[in-house]
N, C-alpha and C positions, 0 to 999 in steps of 0.2 A: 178599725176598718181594715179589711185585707185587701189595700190595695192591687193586687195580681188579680185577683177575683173578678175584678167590676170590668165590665168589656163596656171599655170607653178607649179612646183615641190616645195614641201615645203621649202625645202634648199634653193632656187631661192626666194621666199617670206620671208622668212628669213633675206637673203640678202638683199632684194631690203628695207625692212621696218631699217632697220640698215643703209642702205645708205638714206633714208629719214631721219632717224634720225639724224644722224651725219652734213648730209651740205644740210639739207632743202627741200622742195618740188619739187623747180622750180629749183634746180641747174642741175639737169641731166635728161636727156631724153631718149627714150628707141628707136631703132630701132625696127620696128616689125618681129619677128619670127615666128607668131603662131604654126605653125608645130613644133616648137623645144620647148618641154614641162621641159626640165632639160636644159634650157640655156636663158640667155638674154642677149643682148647688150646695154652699156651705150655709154653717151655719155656728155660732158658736154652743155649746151643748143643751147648757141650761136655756138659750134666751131663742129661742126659732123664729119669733119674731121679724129679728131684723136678720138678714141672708145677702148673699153674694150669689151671682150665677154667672158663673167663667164660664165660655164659650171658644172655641176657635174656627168655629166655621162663617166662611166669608173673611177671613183675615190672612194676612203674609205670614210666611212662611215664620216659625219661629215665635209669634206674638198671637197675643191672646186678645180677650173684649171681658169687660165683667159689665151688667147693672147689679146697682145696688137696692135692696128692696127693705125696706123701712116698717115698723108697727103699722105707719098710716101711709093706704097708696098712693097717696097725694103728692108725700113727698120720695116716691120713690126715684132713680136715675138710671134712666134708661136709653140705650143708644149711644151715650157720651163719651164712654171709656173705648176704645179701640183701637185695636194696634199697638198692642202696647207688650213693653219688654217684659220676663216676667218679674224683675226688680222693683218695673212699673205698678207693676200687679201687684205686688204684694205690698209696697207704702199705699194704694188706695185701702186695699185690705186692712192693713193696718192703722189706718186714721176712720177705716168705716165699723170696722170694730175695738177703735179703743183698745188696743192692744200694744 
């Protein structure tokens, strides 16, 4: 993913070069939003299934919102996360995908 590329919000760029950092290039993949400039959805490559959608609009300055979306919509989590550091961010991340 060329992150410079994707006209999303600095926070959003931010993010996603911090998630390049940490577990690689090819580990997650992005849903396309383009209409949604303060938001993007991950995913891990093989499994699209279950996804992440970080957001920062409606939130302070600095911190982020993620729902978590799941195989079954039932159990998806949404609204819950908010406001959160993006250290915050990344241990939901990483207990929501097992990494």
């Amino acid at each position: 993913m060329n992150i410079w590329a994707i006209d999303k919000e600095l926070r959003i760029k931010h993010f996603l070069i911090e998630l390049v950092h940490r577990y690689g290039e090819n580990t997650f993949s992005l849903f396309e939003h383009p209409s949604q400039f303060q938001a993007v959805e991950i995913y891990l490559t093989d499994f699209p299934e279950t996804s992440a959608y970080i957001y920062t609009f409606s939130q302070l300055d600095e911190k982020y919102a993620v729902d978590l979306k799941f195989p079954f919509p039932e159990n998806d989590i949404i609204g819950q996360n908010e406001n959160l550091a993006l250290e915050q961010l990344f241990e939901i991340l990483r207990i929501h995908f097992s990494i």
